[in-house]
N, CA, C and O atoms as a GROMACS GRO file, in nm:
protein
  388
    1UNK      N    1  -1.096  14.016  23.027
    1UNK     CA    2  -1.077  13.899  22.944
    1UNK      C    3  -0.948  13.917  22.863
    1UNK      O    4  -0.920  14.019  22.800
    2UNK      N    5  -0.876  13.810  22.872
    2UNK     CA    6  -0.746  13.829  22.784
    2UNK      C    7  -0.754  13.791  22.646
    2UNK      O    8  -0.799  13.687  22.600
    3UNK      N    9  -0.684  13.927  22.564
    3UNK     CA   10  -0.670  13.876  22.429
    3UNK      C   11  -0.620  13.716  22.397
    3UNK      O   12  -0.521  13.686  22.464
    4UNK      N   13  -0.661  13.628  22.322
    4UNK     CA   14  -0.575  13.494  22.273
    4UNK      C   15  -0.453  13.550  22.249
    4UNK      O   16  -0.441  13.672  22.241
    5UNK      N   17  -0.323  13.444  22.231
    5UNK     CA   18  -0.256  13.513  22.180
    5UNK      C   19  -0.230  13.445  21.966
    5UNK      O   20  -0.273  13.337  21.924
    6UNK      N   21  -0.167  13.530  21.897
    6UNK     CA   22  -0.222  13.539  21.766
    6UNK      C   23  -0.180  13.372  21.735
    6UNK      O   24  -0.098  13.309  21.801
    7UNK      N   25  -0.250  13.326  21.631
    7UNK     CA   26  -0.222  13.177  21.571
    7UNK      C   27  -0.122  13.199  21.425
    7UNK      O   28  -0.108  13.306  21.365
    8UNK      N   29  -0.066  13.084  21.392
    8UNK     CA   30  -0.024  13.106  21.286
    8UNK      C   31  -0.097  13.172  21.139
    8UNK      O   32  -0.038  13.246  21.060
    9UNK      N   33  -0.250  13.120  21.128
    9UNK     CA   34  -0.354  13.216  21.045
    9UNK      C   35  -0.340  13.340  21.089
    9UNK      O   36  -0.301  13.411  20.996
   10UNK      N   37  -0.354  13.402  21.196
   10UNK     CA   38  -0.362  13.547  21.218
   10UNK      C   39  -0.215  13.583  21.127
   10UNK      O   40  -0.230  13.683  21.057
   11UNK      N   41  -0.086  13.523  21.118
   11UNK     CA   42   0.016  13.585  21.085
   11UNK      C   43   0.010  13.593  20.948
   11UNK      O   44   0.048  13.693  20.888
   12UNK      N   45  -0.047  13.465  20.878
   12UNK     CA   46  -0.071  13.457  20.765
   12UNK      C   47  -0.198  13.553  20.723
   12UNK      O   48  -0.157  13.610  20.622
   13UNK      N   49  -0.289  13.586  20.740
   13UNK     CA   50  -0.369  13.702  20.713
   13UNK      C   51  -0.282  13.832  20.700
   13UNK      O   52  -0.277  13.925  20.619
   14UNK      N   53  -0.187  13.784  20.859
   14UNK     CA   54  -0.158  13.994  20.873
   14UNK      C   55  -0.035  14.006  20.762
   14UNK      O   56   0.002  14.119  20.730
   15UNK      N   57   0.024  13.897  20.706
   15UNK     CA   58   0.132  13.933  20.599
   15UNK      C   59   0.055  13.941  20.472
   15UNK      O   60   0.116  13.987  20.375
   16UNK      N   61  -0.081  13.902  20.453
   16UNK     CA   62  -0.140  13.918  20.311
   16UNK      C   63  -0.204  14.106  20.300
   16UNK      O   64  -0.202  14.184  20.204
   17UNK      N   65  -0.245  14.120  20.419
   17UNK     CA   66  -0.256  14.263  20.454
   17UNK      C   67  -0.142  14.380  20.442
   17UNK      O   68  -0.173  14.494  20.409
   18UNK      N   69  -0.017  14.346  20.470
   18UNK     CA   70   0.117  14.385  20.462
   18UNK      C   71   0.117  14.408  20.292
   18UNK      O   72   0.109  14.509  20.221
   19UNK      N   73   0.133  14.253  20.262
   19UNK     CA   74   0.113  14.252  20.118
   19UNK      C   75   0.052  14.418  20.052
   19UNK      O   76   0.098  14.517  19.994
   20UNK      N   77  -0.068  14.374  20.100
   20UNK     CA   78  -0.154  14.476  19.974
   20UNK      C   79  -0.149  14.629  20.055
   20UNK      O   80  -0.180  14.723  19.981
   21UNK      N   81  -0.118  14.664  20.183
   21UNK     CA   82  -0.035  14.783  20.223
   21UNK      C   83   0.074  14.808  20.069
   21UNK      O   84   0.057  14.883  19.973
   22UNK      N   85   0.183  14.711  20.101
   22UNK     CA   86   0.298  14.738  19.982
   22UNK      C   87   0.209  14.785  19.823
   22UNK      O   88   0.230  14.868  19.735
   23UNK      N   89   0.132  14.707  19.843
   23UNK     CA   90   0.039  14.721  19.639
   23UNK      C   91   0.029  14.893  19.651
   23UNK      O   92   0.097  14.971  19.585
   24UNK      N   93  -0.070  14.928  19.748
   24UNK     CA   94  -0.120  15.028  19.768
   24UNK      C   95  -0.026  15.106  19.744
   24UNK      O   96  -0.035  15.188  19.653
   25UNK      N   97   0.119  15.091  19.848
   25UNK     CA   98   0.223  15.208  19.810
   25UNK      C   99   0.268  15.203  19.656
   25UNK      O  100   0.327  15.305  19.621
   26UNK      N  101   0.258  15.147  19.600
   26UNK     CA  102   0.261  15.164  19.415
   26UNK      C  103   0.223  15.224  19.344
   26UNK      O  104   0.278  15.283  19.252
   27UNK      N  105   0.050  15.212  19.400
   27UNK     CA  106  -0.050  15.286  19.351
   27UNK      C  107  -0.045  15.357  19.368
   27UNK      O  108   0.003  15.394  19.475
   28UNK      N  109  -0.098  15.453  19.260
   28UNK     CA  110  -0.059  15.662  19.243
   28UNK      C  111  -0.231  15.643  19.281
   28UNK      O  112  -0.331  15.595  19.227
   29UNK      N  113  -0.195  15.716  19.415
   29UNK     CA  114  -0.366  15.790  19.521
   29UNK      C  115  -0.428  15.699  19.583
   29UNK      O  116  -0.551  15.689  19.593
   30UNK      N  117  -0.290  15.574  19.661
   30UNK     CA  118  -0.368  15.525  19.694
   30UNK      C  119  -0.219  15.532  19.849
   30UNK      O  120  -0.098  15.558  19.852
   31UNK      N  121  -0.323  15.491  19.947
   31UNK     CA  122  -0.251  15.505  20.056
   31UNK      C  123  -0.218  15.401  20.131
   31UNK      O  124  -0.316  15.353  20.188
   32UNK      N  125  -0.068  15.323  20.162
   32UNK     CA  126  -0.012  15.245  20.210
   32UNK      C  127  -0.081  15.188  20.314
   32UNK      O  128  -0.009  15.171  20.412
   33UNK      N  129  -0.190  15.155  20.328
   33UNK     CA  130  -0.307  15.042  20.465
   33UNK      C  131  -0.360  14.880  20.364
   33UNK      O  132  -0.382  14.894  20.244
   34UNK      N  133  -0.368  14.799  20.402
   34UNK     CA  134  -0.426  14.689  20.343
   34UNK      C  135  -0.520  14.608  20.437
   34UNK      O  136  -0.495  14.586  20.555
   35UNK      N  137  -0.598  14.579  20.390
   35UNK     CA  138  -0.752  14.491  20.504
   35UNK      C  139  -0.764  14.358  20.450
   35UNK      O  140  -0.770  14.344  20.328
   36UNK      N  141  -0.767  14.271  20.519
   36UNK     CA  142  -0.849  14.184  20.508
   36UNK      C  143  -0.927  14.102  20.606
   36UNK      O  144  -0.904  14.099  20.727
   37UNK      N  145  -1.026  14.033  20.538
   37UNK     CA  146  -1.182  13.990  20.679
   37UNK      C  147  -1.197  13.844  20.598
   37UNK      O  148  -1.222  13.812  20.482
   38UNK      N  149  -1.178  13.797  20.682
   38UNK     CA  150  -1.181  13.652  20.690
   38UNK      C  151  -1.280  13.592  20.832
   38UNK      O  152  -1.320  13.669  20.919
   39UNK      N  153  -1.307  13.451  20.832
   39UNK     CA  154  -1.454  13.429  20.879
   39UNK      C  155  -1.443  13.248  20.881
   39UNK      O  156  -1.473  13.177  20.785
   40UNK      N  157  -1.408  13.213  20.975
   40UNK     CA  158  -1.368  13.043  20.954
   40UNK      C  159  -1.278  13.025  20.884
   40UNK      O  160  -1.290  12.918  20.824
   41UNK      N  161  -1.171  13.091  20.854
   41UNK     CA  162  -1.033  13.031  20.756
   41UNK      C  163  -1.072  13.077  20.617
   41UNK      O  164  -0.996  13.056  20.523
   42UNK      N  165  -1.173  13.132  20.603
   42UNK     CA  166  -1.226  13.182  20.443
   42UNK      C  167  -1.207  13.319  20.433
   42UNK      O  168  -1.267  13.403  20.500
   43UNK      N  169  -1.083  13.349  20.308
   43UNK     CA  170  -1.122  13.522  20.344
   43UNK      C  171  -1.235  13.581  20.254
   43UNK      O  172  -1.260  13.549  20.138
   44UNK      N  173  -1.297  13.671  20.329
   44UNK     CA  174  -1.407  13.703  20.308
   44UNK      C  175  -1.386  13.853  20.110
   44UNK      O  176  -1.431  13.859  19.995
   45UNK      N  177  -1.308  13.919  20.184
   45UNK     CA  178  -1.308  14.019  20.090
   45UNK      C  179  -1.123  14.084  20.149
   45UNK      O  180  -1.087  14.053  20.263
   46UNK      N  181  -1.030  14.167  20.060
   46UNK     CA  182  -0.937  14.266  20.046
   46UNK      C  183  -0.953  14.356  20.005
   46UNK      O  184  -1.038  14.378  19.919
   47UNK      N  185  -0.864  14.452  20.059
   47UNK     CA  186  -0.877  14.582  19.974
   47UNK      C  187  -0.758  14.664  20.055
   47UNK      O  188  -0.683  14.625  20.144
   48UNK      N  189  -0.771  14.793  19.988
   48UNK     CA  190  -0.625  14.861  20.055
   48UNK      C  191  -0.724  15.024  20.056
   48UNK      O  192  -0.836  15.037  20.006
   49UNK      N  193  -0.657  15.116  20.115
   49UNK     CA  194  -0.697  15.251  20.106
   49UNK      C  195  -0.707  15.308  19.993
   49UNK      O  196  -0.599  15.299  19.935
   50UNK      N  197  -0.810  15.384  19.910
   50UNK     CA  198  -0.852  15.417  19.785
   50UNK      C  199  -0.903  15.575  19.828
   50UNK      O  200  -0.986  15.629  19.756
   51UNK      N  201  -0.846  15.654  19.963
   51UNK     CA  202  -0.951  15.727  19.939
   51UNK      C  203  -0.898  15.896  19.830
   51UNK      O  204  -0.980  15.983  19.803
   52UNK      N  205  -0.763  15.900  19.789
   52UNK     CA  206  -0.698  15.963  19.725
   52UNK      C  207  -0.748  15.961  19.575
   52UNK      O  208  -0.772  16.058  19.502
   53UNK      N  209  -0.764  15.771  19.538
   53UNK     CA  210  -0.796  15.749  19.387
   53UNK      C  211  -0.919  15.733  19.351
   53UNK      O  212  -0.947  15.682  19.243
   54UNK      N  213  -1.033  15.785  19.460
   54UNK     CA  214  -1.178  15.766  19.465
   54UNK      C  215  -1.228  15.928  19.439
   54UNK      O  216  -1.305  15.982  19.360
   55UNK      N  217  -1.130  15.982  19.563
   55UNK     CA  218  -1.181  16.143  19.593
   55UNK      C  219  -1.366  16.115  19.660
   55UNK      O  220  -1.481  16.145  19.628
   56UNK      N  221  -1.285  16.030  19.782
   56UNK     CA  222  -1.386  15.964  19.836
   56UNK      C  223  -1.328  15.955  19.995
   56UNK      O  224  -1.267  15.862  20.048
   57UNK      N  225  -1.362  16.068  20.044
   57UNK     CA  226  -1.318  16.046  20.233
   57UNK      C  227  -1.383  15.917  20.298
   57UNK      O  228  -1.404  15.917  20.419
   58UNK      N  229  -1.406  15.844  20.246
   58UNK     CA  230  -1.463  15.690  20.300
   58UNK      C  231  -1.435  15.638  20.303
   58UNK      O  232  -1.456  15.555  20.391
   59UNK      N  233  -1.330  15.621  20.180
   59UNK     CA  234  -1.269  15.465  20.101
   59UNK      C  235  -1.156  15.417  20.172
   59UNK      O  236  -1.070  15.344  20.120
   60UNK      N  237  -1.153  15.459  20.301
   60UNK     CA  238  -1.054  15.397  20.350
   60UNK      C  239  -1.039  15.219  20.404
   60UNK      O  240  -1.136  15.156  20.448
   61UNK      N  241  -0.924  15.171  20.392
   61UNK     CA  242  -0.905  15.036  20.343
   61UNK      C  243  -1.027  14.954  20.435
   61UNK      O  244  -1.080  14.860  20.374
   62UNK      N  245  -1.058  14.970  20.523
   62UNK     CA  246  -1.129  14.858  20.578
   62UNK      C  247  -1.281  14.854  20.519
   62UNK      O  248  -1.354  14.754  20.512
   63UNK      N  249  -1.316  15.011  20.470
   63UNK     CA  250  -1.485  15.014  20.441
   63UNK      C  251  -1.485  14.993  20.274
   63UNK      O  252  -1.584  14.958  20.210
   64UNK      N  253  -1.364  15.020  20.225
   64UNK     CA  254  -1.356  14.956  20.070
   64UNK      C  255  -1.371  14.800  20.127
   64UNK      O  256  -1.476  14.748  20.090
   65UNK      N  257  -1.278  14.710  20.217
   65UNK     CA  258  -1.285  14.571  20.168
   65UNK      C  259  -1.457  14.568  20.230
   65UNK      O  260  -1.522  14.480  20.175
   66UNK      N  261  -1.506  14.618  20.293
   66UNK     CA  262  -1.655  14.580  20.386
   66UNK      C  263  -1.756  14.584  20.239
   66UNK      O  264  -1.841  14.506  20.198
   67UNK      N  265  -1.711  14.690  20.194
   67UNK     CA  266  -1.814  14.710  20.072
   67UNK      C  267  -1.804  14.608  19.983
   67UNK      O  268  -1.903  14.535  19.980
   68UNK      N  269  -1.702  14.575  19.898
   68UNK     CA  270  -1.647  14.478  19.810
   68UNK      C  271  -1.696  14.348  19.903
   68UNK      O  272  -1.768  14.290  19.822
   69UNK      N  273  -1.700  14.279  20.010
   69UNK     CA  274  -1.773  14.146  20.072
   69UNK      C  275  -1.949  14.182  20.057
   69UNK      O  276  -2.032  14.095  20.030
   70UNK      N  277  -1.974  14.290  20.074
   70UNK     CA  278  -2.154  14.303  20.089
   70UNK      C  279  -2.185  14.324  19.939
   70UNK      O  280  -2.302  14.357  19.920
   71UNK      N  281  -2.113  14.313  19.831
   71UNK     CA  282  -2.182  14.326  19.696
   71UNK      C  283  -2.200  14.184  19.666
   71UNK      O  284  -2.266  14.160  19.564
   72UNK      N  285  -2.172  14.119  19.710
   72UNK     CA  286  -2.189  13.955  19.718
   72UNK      C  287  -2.356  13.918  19.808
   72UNK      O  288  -2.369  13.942  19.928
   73UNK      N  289  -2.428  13.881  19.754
   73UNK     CA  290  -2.529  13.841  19.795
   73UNK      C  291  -2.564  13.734  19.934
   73UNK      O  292  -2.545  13.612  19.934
   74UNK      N  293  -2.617  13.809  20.044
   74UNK     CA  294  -2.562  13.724  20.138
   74UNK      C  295  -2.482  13.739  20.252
   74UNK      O  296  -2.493  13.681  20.361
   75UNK      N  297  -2.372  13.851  20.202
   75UNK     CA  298  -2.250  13.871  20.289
   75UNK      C  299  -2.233  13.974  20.364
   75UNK      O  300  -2.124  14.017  20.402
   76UNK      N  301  -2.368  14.028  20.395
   76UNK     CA  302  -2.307  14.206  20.470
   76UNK      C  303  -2.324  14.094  20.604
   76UNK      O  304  -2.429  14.131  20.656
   77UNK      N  305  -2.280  13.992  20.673
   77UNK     CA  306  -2.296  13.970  20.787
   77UNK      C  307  -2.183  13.938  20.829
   77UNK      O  308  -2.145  13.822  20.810
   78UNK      N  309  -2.077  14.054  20.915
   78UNK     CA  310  -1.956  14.018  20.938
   78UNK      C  311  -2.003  13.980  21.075
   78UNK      O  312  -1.999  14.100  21.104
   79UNK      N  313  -2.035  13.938  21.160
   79UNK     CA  314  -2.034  13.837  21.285
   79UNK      C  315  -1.949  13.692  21.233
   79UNK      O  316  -1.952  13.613  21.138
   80UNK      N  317  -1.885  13.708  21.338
   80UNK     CA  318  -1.726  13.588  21.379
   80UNK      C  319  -1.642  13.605  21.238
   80UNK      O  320  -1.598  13.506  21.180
   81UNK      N  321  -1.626  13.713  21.198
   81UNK     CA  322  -1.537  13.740  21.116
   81UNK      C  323  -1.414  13.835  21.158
   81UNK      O  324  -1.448  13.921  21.240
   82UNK      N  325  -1.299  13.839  21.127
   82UNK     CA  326  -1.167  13.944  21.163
   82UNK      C  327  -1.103  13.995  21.088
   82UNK      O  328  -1.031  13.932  21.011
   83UNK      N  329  -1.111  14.124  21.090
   83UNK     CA  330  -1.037  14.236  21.032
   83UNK      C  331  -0.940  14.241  21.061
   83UNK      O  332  -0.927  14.269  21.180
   84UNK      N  333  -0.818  14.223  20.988
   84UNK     CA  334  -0.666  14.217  20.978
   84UNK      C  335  -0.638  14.356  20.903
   84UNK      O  336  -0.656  14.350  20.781
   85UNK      N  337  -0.602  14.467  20.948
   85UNK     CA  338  -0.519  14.618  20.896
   85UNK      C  339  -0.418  14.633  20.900
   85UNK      O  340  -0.373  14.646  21.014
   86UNK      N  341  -0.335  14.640  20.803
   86UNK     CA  342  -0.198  14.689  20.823
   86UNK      C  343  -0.151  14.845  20.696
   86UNK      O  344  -0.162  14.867  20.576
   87UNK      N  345  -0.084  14.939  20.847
   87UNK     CA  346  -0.049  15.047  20.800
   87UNK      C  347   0.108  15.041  20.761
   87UNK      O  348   0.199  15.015  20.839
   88UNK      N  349   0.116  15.064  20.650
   88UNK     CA  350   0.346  15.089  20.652
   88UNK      C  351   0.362  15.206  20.637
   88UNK      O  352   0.321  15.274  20.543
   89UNK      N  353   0.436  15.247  20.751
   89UNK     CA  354   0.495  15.386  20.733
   89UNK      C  355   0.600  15.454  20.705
   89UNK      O  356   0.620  15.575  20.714
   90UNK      N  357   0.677  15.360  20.665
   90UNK     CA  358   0.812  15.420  20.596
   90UNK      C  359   0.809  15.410  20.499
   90UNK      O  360   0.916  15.395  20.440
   91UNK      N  361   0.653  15.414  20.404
   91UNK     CA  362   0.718  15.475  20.267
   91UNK      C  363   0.712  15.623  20.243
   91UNK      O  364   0.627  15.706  20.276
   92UNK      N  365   0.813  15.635  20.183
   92UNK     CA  366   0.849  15.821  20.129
   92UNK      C  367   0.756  15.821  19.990
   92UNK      O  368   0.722  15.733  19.912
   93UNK      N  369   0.732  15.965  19.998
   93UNK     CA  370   0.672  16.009  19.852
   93UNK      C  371   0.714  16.073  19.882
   93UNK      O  372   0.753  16.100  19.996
   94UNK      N  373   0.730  16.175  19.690
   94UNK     CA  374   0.792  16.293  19.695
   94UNK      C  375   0.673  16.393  19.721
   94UNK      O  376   0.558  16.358  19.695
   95UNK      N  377   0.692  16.468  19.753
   95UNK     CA  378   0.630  16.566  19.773
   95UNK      C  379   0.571  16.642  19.644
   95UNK      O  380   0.620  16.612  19.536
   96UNK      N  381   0.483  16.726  19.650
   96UNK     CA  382   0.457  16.737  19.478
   96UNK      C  383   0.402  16.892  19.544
   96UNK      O  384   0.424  16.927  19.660
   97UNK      N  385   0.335  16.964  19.453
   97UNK     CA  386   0.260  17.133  19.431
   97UNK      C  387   0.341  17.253  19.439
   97UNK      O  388   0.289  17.364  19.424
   0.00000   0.00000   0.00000
């Protein structure tokens, strides 16, 4: 079966994801990925990688935004919903220890 190919929403999701990739690289312990899950044109929940500023091997960006949609009453049901991830990898940090 062939992938669709992406719609203008998919681009607009994957630049809000981009987006909060960039937030993330700001953030001290947090790691340059951004998610978002959207579900009929509604986004559902965001989030970016936390697992540095958690000290939490979990918190990586997609199961932070999964968590943040299921504290909402109602919402742990991602069926016909899409996960949009974006990693940036050219940001530098300095190196530190």
């Amino acid at each position: 079966m062939a992938t669709p190919a992406p719609t203008e929403e998919d681009f607009r999701h994957m630049r809000r994801a981009i987006e909060l990739a960039r937030i993330a690289a700001a953030t001290p312990g947090a790691s340059p990925i951004g998610c978002v899950i959207v579900r009929n044109g509604e986004v559902l929940g965001e989030g970016h990688n936390e697992v540095d500023m958690r000290h939490d091997p979990t918190a990586h960006a997609e199961i932070v935004t999964m968590r943040r949609v299921g504290q909402t009453p109602g919402s742990a049901d991602f069926r016909g919903a899409t996960l949009y991830l974006r990693i940036i990898r050219s940001v530098r940090r300095p190196l530190t220890g």
